[in-house]
N, C-alpha and C positions, 0 to 999 in steps of 0.2 A: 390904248389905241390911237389916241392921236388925232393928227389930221388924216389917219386910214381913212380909204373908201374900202368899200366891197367890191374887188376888182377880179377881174378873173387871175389874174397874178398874185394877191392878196389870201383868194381862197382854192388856189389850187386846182386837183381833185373836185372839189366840193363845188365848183361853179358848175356844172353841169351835172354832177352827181347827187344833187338834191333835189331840182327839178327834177330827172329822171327818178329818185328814189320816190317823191311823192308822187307821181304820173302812174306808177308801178300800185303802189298804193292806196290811190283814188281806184283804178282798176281792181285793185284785189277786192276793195270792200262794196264797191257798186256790183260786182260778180255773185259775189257771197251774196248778197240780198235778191239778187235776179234770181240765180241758177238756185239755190240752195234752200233761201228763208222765201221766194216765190213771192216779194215784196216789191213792186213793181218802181212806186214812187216814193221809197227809201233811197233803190238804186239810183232812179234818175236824180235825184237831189246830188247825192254824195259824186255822183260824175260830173253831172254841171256845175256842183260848186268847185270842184276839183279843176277844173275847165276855166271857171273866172278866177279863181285864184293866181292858177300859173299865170294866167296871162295879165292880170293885173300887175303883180309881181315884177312881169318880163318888160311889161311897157310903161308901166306908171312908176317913176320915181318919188317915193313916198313921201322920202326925207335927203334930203341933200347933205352931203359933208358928214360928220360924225357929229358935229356940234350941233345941241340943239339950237335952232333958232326959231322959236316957237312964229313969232311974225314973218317967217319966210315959207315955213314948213307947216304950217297949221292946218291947208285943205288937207295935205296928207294924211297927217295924225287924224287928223278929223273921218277919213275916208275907210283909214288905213280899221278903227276904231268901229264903225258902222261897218265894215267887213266883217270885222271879228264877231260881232253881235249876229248878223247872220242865222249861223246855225245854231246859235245856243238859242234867241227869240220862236227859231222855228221849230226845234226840241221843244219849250214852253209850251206853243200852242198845240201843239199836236200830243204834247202828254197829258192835256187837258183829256181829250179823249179815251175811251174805256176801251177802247179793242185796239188804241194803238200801244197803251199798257199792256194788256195783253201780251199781244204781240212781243214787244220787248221782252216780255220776263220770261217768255217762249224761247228765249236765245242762248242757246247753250252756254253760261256763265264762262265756260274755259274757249270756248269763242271768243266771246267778249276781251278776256285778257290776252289772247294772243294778238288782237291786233297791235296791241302796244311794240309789238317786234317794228315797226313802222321807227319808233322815236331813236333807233339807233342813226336814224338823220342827225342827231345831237352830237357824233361823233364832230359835227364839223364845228362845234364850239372848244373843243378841247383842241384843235387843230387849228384856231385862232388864239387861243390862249400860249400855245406852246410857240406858234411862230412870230407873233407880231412882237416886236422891241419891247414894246411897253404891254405887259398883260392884262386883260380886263378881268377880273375878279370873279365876275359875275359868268363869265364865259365857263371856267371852271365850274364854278358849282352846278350849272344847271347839264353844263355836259357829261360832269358823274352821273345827275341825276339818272340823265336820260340814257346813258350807258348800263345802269346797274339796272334802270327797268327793265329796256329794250333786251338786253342778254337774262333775264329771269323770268320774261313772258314766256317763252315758249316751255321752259321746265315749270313754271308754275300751274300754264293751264294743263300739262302733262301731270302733274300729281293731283290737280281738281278733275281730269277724267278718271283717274285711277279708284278716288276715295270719294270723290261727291261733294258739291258744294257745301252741305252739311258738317264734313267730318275739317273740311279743308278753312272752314268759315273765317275763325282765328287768324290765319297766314292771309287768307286774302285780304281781310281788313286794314291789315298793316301793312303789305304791298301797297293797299291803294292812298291809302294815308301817305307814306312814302311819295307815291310819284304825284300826288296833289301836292304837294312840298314843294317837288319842281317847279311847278307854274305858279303857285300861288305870293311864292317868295319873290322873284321879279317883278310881280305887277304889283304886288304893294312897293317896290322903290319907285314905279314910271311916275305917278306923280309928283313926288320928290326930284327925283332925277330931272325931269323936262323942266320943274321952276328952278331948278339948280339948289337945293335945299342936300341933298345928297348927291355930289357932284363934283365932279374933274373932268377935262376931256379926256383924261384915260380911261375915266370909268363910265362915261356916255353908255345909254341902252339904245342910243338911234340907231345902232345897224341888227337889233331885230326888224326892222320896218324898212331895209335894204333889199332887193336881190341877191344872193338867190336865198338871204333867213330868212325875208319875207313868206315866203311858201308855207314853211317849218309853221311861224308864226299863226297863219290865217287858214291855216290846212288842218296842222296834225294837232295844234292844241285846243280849238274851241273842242273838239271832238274828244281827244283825250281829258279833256274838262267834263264832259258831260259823262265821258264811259268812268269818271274816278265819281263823280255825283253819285250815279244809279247803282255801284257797289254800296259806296255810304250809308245811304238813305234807304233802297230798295233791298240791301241783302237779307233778310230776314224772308221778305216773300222771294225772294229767286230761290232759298233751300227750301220753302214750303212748294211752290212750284216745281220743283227736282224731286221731291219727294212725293207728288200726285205723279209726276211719271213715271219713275218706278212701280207705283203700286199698280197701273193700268198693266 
């Protein structure tokens, strides 16, 4: 990438079509919990956060240049950083609670995975990989990644309604292993990366923390962090749970 910015000539398409994709997206899942799971301040979270995100995103320049310059850029990373923490510290607290657990393993598990249909926002990595001079690496991998989820959410939760989180247990595992992949492999380089230990300016990771990937960043993956967690960790009671419904 270079001396790129994140320019609306840079990203095409994608400068405004990722704001609008996550705005689309903030809406569908704050709806879902309104209209549907009858979850009042689920929804308002996931709008409001949806709400400072873009707009932090639109007015706060996070990181300047592509280069990291930790002494120039560090309120940013620092901000940028305490955003992200957000909603996964607020997941934390509130799954401290017994009836917000509940609640969650109450959610239709192929619910759950269709929202990932959201991370085909990823396409706009692959669409920086393929047009900029110098390609960034890292663009690539994470934009298969979120290609092959984002196109296998919706047939996946379509065969977990068909046979039951039980029978489907296996595949969903390794789905979610899979797209924990995605996000887990980047952020073990950002330290590296911003002290320059693993580092070129071609291969800079400062335009996640740009306009408009910022959004992508502080939007669609603490959340897709946490819904790859509660498969992990929780799939065992979501089939035990699926299977007191059936029986009623």
């Amino acid at each position: 990438m270079g001396e790129y910015e994140l320019t609306p000539s840079v990203m095409g398409p994608f400068w405004t079509g990722i704001p609008l994709l996550i705005g689309v997206t903030c809406l569908a899942k704050a709806s879902y919990f309104l209209v549907i799971r009858r979850h009042i301040p689920l929804a308002a979270f996931l709008l409001s956060w949806g709400i400072i995100v873009e707009t932090v995103s639109y007015k706060v320049p996070l990181v300047k240049g592509m280069d990291w310059n930790v002494s120039q850029n560090w309120p940013g990373i620092v901000l940028a950083n305490v955003l992200f923490g957000v909603p996964v510290v607020a997941f934390y607290f509130a799954w401290q609670k017994e009836t917000f657990r509940r609640f969650i393993l109450s959610v239709s598990p192929a619910d759950m995975i269709s929202i990932h249909v959201c991370r085909v926002a990823g396409a706009a990595y692959m669409y920086l990989f393929l047009t900029l001079d110098v390609p960034n690496y890292v663009t690539l991998m994470v934009g298969v990644f979120d290609l092959v989820v984002s196109t296998t959410a919706l047939p996946l939760a379509s065969y977990v309604r068909s046979v039951g989180i039980g029978a489907a247990k296996d595949t969903v595992r390794k789905w979610h292993i899979f797209g924990a992949m995605d996000l887990l492999v980047p952020f073990a380089l950002f330290p590296f990366n911003v002290c320059g230990v693993v580092y070129t300016p071609e291969q800079s990771l400062s335009f996640f923390f740009q306009h408009p990937i910022a959004n992508i960043v502080l939007f669609n993956v603490p959340l897709a962090m946490i819904n790859h967690f509660l498969f992990l960790t929780q799939l065992d009671a979501m089939v035990e749970a699926d299977e007191k419904k059936k029986k009623k």
